[in-house]
N, C-alpha and C positions, 0 to 999 in steps of 0.2 A: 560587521557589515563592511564590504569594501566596494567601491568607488573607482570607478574605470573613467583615467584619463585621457581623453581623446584630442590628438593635436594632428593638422592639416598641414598639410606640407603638398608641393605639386613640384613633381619631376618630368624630365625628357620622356613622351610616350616611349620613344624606345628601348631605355632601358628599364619602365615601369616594373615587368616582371621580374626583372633583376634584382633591384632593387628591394623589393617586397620580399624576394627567398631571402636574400642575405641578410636583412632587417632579422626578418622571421631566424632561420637556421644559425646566423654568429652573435643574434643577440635577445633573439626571445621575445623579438616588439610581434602582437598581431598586426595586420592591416588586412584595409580592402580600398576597395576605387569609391573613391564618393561622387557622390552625382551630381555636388557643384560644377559649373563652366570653368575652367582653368583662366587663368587670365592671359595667359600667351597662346599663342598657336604651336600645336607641334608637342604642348605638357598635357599630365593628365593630372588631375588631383586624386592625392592617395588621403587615408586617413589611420593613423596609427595607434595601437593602446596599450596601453598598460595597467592590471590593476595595483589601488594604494589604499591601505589601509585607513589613512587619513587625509585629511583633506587640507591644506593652508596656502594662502599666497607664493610660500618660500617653497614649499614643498614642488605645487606647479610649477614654478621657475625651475627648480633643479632638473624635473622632469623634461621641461622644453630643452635645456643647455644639454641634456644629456641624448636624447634622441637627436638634436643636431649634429654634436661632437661623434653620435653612432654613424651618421650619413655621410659626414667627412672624415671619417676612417679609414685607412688604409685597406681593409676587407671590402667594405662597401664601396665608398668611392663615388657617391651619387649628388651631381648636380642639383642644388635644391631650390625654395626660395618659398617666402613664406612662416610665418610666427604664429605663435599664440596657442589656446590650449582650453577647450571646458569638462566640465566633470559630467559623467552619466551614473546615476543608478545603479 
């Protein structure tokens, strides 16, 4: 059974779309728009996943450090803000 990590991040509405393909195409995250309020004017909130075989505290940490370090990559290049990470089903 695997366990789909889901972490919240909110970026520039305008480069939302961007963002989501390049995630998607140079590094394999799914996302979609979540339908939380953004806390800035002008962001939109995205929600990104990945599945993991298993599930630990350490584990979810690596996943957040690692979809960050994916958003500030030279491919992507996407303004972000925002932590954290829970497990679905």
């Amino acid at each position: 059974m695997t366990l789909r990590v889901v972490m919240r991040r909110e970026v520039p509405r305008k480069t939302a779309r961007r963002t989501m393909w390049r995630m998607w195409s140079m590094r394999g995250y799914s996302s979609r728009p979540c339908p939380h309020e953004p806390a800035q004017v002008g962001w939109v909130a995205l929600e990104f996943w990945v599945e993991a075989p298993i599930a630990s505290r350490e584990i979810l940490a690596s996943y957040e450090w690692e979809l960050d370090d994916a958003l500030l990559s030279r491919e992507v290049r996407a303004e972000f803000v925002g932590s954290g990470s829970r497990l679905e089903a």
